[in-house]
C-alpha positions as YAML, in Angstrom:
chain: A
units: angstrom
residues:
- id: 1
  name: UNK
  ca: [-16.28, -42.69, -15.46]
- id: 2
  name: UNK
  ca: [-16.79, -41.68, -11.98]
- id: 3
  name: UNK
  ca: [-16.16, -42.25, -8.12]
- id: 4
  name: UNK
  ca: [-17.53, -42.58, -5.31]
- id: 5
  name: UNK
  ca: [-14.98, -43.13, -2.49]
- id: 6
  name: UNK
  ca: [-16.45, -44.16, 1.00]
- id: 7
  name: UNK
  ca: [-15.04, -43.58, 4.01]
- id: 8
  name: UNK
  ca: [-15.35, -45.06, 7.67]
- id: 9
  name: UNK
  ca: [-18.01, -47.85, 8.61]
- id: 10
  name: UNK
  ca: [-17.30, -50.30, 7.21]
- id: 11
  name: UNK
  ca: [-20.81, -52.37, 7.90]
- id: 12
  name: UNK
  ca: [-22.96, -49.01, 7.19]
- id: 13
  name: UNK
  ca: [-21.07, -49.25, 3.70]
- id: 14
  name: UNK
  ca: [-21.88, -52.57, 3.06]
- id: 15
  name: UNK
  ca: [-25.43, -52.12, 4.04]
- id: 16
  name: UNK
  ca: [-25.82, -49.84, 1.46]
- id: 17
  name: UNK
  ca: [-23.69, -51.68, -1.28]
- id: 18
  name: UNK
  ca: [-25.73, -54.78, -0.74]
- id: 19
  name: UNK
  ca: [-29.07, -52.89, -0.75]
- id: 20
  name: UNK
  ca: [-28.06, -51.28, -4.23]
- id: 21
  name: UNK
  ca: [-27.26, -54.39, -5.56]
- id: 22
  name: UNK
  ca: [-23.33, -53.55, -5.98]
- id: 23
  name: UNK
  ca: [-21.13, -56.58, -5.05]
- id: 24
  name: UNK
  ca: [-18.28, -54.30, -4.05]
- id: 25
  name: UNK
  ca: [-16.24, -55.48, -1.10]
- id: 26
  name: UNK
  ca: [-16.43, -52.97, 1.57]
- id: 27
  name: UNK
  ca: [-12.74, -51.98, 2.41]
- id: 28
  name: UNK
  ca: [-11.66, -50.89, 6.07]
- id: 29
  name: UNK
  ca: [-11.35, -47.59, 6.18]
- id: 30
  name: UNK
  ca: [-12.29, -46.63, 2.82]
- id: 31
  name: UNK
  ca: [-13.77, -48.07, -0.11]
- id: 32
  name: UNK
  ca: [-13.87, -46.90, -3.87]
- id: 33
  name: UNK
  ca: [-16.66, -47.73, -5.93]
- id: 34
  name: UNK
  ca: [-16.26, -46.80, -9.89]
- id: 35
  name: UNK
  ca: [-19.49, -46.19, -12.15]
- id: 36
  name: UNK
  ca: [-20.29, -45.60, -15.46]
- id: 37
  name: UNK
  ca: [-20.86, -46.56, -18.97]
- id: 38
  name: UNK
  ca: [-17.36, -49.24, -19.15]
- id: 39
  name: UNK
  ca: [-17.31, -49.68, -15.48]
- id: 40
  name: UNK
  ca: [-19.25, -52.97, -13.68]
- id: 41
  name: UNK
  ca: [-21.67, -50.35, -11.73]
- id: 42
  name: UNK
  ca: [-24.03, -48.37, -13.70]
- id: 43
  name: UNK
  ca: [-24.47, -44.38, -12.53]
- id: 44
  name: UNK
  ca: [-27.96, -45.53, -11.00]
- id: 45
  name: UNK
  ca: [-26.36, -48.10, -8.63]
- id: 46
  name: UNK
  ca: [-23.88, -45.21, -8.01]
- id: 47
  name: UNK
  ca: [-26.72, -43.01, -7.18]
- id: 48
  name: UNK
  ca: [-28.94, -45.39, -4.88]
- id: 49
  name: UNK
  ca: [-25.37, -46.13, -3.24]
- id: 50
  name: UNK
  ca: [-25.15, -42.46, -2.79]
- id: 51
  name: UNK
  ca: [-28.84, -41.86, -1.62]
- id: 52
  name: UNK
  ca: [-28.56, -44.63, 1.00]
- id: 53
  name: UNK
  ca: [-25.05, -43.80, 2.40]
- id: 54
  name: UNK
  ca: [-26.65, -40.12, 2.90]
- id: 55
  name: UNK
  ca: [-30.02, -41.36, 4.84]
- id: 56
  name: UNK
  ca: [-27.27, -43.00, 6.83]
- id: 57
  name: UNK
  ca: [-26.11, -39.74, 7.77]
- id: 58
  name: UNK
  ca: [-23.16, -39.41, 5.44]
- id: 59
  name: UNK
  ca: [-22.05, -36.22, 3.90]
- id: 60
  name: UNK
  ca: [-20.99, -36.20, 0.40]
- id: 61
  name: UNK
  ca: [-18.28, -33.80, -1.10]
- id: 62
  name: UNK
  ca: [-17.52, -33.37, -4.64]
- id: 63
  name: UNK
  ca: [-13.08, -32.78, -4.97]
- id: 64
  name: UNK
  ca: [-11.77, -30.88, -7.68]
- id: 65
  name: UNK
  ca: [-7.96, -30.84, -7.22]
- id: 66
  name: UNK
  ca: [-6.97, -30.74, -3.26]
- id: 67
  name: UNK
  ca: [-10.39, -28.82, -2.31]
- id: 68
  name: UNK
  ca: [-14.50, -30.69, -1.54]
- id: 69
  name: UNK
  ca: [-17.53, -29.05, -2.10]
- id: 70
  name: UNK
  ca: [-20.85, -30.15, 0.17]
- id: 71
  name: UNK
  ca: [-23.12, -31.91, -2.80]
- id: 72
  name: UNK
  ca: [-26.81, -32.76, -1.22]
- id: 73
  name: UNK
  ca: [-27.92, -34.58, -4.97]
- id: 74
  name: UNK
  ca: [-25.67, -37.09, -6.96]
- id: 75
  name: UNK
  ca: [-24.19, -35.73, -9.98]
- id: 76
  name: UNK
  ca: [-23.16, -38.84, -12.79]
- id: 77
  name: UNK
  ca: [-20.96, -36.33, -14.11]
- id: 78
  name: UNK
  ca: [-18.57, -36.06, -10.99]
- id: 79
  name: UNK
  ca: [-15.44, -37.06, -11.69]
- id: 80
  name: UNK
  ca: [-15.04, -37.96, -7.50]
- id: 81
  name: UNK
  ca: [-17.04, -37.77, -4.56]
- id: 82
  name: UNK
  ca: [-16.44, -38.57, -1.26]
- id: 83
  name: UNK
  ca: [-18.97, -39.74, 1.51]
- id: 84
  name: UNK
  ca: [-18.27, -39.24, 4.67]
- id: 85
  name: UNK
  ca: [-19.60, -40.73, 7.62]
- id: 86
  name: UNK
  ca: [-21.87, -38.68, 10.51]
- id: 87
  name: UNK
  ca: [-19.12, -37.75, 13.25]
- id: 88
  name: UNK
  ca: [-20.14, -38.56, 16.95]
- id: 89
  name: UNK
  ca: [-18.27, -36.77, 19.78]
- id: 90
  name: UNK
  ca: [-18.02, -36.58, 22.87]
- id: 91
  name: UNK
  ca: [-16.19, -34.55, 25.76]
- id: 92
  name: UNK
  ca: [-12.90, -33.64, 26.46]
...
């Protein structure tokens, strides 16, 4: 079973949970959505999740242990990634 934990808006997230399909409550601040065979979501909800949280601007990270790797394509087999969402800035 896998993860995909969300982070940050919390109506971008729930645009893309709706359009998937998923009826996941969006958390605030972040929101963990569990796929796989014995899980509610299947790994191709988990993917179009993943796929629409990314045209959103989200990055996605793969952790293994304390550390993230940048992922660009959703891997079933992830034990845990995490999408972040775009950062805007502005001036000091």
């Amino acid at each position: 079973m896998g993860q995909l934990r969300m982070v940050g808006s919390k109506p971008m997230i729930e645009t893309a949970l709706s359009k998937a399909g998923v009826e996941v409550e969006a958390q605030g601040g972040h929101t963990t959505l569990e796929y796989g065979p014995e899980a509610a979501v299947s790994a191709e909800q988990a993917e179009e999740v993943f796929a629409r949280l990314q045209g959103m601007g989200f990055k996605a990270y793969e952790t293994k242990g304390s550390t993230g790797t940048p992922v660009e394509t959703f891997d079933p087999e992830a034990r845990e990634v995490v999408l972040m969402p775009p950062m805007a800035g502005g001036r000091l």
